[in-house]
C-alpha positions as CSV (number, residue, x, y, z in Angstrom):
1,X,5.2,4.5,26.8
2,X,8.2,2.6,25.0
3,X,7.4,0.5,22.8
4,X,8.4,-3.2,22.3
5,X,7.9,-5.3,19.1
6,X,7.0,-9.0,19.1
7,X,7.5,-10.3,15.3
8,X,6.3,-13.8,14.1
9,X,8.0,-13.9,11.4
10,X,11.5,-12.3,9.6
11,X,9.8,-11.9,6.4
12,X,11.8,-8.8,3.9
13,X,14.7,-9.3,6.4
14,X,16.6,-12.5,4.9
15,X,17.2,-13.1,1.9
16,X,13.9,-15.9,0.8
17,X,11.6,-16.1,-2.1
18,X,8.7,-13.9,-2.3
19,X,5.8,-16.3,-3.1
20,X,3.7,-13.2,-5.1
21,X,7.1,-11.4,-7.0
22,X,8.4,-14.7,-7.3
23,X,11.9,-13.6,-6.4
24,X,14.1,-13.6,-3.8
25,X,14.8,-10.5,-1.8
26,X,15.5,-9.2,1.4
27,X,14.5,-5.0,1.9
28,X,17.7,-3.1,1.5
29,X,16.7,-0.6,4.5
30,X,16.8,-1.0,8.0
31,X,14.4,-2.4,9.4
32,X,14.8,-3.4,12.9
33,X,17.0,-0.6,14.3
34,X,16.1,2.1,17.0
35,X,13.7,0.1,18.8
36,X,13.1,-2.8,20.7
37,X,12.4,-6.1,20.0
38,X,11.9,-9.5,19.8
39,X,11.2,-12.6,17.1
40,X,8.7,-15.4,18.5
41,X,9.0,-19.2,17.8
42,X,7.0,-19.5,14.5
43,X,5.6,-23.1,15.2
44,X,3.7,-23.0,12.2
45,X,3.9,-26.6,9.4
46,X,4.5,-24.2,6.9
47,X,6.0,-20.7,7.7
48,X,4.4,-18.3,5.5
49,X,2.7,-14.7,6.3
50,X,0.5,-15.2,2.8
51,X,-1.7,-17.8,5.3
52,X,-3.4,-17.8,8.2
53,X,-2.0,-20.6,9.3
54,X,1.7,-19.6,8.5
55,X,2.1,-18.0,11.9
56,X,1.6,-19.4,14.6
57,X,3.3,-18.2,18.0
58,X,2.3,-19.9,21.4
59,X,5.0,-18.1,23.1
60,X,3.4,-14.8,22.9
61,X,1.1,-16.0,25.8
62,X,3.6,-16.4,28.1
63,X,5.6,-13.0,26.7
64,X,2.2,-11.0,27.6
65,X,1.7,-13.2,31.0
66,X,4.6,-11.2,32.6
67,X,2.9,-8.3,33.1
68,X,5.6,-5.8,31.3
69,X,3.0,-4.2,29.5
70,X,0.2,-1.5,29.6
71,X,-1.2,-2.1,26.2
72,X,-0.9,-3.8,23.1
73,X,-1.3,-2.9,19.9
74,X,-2.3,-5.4,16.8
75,X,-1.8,-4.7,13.5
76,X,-4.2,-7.0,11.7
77,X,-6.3,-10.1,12.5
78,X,-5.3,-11.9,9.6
79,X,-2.9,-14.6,10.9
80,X,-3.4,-17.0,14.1
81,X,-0.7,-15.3,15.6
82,X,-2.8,-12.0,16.1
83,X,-5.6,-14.1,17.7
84,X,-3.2,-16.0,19.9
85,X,-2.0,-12.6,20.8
86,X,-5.7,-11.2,21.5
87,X,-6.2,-14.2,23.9
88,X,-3.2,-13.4,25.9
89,X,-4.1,-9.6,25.8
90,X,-7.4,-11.0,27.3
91,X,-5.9,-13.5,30.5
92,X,-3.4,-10.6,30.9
93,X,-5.9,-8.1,31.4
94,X,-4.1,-6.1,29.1
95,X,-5.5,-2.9,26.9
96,X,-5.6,-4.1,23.3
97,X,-5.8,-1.3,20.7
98,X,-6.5,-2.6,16.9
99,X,-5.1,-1.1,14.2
100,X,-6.4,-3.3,10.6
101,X,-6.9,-2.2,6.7
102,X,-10.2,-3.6,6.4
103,X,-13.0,-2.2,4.1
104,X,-16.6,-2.2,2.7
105,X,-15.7,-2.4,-1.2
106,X,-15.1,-6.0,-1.9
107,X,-19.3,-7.4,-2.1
108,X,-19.1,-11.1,-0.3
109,X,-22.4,-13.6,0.1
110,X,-24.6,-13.3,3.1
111,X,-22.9,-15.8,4.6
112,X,-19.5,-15.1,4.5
113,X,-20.1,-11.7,6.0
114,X,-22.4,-12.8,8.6
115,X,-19.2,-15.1,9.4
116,X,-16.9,-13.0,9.4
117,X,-18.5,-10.2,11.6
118,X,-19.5,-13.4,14.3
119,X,-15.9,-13.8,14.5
120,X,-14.5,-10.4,14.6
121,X,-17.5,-10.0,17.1
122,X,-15.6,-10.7,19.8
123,X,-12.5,-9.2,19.2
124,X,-13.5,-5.6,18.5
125,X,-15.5,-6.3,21.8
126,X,-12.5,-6.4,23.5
127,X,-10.8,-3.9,21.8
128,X,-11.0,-0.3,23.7
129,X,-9.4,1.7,20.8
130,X,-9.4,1.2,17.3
131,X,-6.7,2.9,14.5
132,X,-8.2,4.1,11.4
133,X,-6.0,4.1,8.1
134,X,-8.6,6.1,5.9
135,X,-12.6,6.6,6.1
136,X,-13.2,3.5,4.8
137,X,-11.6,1.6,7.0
138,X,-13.2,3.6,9.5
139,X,-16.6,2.6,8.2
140,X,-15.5,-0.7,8.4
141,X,-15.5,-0.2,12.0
142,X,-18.8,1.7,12.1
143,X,-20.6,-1.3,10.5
144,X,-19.5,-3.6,12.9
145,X,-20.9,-1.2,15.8
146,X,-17.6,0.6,16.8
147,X,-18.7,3.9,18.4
148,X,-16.7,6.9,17.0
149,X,-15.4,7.7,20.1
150,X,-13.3,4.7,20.3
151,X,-12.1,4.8,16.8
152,X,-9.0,7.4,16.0
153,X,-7.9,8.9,13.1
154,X,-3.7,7.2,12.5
155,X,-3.3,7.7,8.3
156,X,-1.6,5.3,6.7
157,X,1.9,6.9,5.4
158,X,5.3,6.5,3.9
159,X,8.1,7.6,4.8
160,X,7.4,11.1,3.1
161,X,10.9,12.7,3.5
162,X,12.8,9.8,2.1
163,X,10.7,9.7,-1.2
164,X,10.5,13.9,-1.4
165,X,14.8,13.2,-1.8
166,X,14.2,12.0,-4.9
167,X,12.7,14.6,-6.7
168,X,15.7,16.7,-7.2
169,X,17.0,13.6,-9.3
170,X,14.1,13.8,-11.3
171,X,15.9,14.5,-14.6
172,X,19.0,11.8,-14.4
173,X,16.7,9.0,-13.5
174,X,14.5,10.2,-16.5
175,X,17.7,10.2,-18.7
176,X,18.9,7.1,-17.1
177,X,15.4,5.5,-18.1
178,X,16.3,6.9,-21.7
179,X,13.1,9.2,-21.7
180,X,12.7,12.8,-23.1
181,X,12.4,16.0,-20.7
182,X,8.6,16.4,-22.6
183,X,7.6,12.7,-22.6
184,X,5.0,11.7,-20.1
185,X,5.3,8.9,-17.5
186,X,3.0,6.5,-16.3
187,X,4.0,4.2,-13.4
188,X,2.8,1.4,-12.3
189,X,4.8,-0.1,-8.8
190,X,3.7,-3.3,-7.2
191,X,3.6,-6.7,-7.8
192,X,2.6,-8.1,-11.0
193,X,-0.3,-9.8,-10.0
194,X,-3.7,-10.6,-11.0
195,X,-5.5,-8.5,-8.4
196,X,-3.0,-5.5,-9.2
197,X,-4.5,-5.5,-12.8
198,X,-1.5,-4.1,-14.7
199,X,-2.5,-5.5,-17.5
200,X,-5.2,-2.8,-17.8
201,X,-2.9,0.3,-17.9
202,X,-1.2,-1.4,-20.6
203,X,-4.2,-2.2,-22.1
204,X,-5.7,1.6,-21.8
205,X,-2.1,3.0,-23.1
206,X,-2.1,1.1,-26.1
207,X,-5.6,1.9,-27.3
208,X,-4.5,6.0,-27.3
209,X,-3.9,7.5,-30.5
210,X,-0.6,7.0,-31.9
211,X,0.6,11.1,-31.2
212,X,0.0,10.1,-27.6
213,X,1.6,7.2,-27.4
214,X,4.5,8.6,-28.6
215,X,4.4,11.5,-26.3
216,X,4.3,9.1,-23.7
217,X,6.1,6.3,-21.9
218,X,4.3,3.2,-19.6
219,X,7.2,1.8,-16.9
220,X,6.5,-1.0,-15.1
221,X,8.3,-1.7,-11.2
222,X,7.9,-5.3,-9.9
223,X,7.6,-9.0,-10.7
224,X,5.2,-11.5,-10.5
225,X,3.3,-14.4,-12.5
226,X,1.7,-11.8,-14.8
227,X,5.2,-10.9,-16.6
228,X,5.1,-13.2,-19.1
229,X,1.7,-12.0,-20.5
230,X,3.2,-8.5,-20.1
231,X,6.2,-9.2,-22.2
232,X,3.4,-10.6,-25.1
233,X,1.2,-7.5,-24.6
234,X,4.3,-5.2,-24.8
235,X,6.3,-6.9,-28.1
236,X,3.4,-4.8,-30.1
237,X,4.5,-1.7,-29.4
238,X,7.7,0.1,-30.3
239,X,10.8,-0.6,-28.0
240,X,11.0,1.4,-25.0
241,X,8.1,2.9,-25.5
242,X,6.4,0.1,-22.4
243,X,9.2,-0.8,-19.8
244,X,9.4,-3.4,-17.4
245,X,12.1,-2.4,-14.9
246,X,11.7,-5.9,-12.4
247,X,12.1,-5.7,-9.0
248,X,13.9,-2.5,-7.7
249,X,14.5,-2.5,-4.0
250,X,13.2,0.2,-1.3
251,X,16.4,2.6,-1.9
252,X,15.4,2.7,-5.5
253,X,12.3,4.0,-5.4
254,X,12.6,7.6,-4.7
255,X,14.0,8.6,-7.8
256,X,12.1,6.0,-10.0
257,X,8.8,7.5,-8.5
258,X,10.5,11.3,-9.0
259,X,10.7,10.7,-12.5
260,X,7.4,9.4,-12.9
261,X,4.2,12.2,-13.8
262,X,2.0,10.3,-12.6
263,X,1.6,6.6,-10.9
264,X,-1.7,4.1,-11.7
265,X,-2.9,1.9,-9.2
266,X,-5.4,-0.5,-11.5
267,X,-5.9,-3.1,-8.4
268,X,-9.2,-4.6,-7.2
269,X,-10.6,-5.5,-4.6
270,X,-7.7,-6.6,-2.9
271,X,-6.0,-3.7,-2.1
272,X,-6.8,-2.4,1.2
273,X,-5.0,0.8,0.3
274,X,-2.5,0.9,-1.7
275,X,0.9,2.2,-0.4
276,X,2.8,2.9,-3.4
277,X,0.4,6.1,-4.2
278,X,1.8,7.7,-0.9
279,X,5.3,7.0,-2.3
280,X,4.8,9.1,-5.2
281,X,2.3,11.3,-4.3
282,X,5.6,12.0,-1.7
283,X,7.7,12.4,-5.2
284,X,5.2,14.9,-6.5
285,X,3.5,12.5,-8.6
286,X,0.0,13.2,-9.5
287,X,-2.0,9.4,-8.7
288,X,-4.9,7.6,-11.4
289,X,-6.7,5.0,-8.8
290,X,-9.0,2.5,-9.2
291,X,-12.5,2.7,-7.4
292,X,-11.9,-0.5,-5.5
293,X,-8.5,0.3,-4.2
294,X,-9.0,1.9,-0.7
295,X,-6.9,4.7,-1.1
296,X,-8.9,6.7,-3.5
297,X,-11.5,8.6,-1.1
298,X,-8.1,10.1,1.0
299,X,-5.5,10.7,-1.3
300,X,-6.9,11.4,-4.4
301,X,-8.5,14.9,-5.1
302,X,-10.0,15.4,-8.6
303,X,-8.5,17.9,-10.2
304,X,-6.0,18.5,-8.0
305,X,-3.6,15.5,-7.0
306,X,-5.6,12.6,-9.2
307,X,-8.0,11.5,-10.5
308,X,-10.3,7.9,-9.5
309,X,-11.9,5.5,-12.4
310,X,-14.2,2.5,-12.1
311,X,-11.9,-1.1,-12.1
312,X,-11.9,-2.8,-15.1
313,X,-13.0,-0.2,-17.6
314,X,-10.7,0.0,-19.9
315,X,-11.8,3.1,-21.8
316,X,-12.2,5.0,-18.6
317,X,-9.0,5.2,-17.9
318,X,-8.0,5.5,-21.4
319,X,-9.9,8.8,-21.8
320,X,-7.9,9.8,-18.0
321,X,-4.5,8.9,-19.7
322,X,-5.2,10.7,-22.9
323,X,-5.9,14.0,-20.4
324,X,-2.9,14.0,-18.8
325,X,-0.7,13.6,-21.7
326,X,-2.6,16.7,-23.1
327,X,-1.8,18.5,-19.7
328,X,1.5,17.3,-19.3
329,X,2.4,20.7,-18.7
330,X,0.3,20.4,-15.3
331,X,3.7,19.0,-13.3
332,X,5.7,22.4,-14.5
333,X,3.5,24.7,-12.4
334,X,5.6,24.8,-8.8
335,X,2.5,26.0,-7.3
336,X,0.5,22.9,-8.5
337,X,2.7,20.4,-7.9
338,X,3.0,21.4,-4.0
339,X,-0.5,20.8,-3.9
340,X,0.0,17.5,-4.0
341,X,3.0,17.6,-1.5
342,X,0.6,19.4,0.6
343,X,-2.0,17.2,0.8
344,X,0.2,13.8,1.3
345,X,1.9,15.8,3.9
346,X,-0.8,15.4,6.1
347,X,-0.5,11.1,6.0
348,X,2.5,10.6,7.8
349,X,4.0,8.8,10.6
350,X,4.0,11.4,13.2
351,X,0.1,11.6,12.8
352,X,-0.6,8.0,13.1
353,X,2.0,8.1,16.4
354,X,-0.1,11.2,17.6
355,X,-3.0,8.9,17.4
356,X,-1.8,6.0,19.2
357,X,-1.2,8.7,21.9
358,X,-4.5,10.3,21.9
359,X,-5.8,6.4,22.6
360,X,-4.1,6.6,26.2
């Protein structure tokens, strides 16, 4: 099978205003090259992937109609554009595979959940195959009766080999970041937004004793509405010491997460996984993840490539800060570091592709 991409929307490619960073951007990698595809009519009032009414492509009905296809694949239900999609999938007769990020964690009323399974109800009746990112997801599945033989094991991953480039320019980014050889870092990379919580690793940093503090540095990668209360928070402590780098773009990264010891992923509920901890897990960064983001069960190991602490408490993830700053000669032993190469080698894209396969 070759496959063919119908997009509703150009989202990262132009040049437009991210609603949550708050900036413009456009990603400063390829996107759309080496395969084929196509961009729908987005119909929609208000063009935006942050709603579910912000995509909204009628042509897709008569794109599947033409009977070109032997399956399709949806990533997500979370627009109207994917349910249009599943209704042409349907009239076609065409195979639909689902492949979503959905999870357990986030507690909702009675009714809301009893809605929300009614209408995914018929949807994963229809589906024949289902893509798991991680176990929770596929409990998601379980819980809304998916048997296990339809549901296959595709990890979510980065692009590993791109962010492993970065580590032998560990050392200039560090100097380029004006930080000591000895000093420990703690990233944070994502938007700065209230469900990403980065005000708690701040928070948790600044409540270490003072030797630790200076032993270590907090750097900061994105923008969003929570900057401004970041700046405040940060003015307390020595300059450099906390740094807020903005925005960097995708060929960026590598060596930003290469120089990092160790990334924090604070977010509730609302993240599904949490991407950025493949990134530098990729870069040989050891990961500190909170219990609601839905990452945590795969990638992190205690001990061995991170370590997980309930969201929100403060003095949890104090005490796991304050641990690795006393280890922070853990990174300097080759043979522990490629334990956590070792283990994110096994999310990448050639598994999930493997998967897809396995459906057919």
């Amino acid at each position: 099978m070759e496959p063919y991409v119908f997009f509703g929307d150009d989202h990262g490619l132009k040049v437009k205003r991210d609603r949550e960073f708050g900036t413009e951007f456009a990603w400063d990698l390829p996107m759309i090259e080496g395969y084929a595809h196509e961009f729908l009519e987005n119909r929609a009032k208000r063009p935006s992937v942050d709603r579910f009414d912000g995509v909204n492509t009628p042509g897709i009905l008569e794109k599947l109609a033409a009977d070109r296809f032997d399956a399709v694949l949806a990533l997500g239900w979370h627009t109207y554009s994917f349910w249009q999609g599943f209704r042409a999938a349907r009239r076609a007769r065409i195979q639909l595979v689902l492949r979503g990020e959905s999870n357990l964690l986030q507690p909702r009323p009675f009714w809301k959940s009893l809605a929300r399974r009614c209408l995914l109800k018929r949807v994963f009746r229809q589906a024949s195959a289902f893509l798991a990112i991680g176990s929770l997801n596929r409990e998601f599945y379980r819980s809304h009766g998916v048997p296990d033989e339809k549901i296959f094991e595709a990890p979510y991953f980065a692009d590993n080999d791109r962010f492993r480039a970065g580590i032998p320019k560990r050392e200039e980014a560090r100097r380029k970041l004006g930080i000591g050889a000895d000093e420990f870092i703690f990233l944070f990379s994502g938007k700065l937004v209230p469900r990403k919580r980065p005000l708690d690793l701040v928070e948790a940093w600044g409540r270490l004793p003072p030797a630790s503090r200076e032993a270590s540095r907090v750097v900061l990668i994105g923008e969003g509405a929570l900057r401004p209360d970041l700046e405040r928070r940060t003015a307390a402590f020595p300059k450099g010491r906390v740094q807020l780098l903005g925005f960097r773009n995708q060929t960026e990264l590598p060596e930003l997460y290469a120089a990092a010891d160790a990334i924090v992923l604070p977010s509730d509920y609302g993240e599904t996984w949490g991407l950025s901890v493949n990134e530098a897990m990729a870069a040989g960064a050891r990961a500190i993840v909170s219990d609601h983001a839905g990452c945590g069960p795969d990638l992190v190991v205690g001990g061995v490539t991170g370590e997980v602490f309930p969201c929100g408490n403060i003095s949890f993830l104090r005490g796991i800060l304050q641990r690795f700053i006393q280890d922070r000669a853990w990174l300097k032993d080759e043979r522990r570091r490629r334990m956590i190469l070792d283990h994110i080698a096994g999310f990448t894209m050639e598994r999930a592709a493997e998967a897809l396969r396995d459906v057919f």
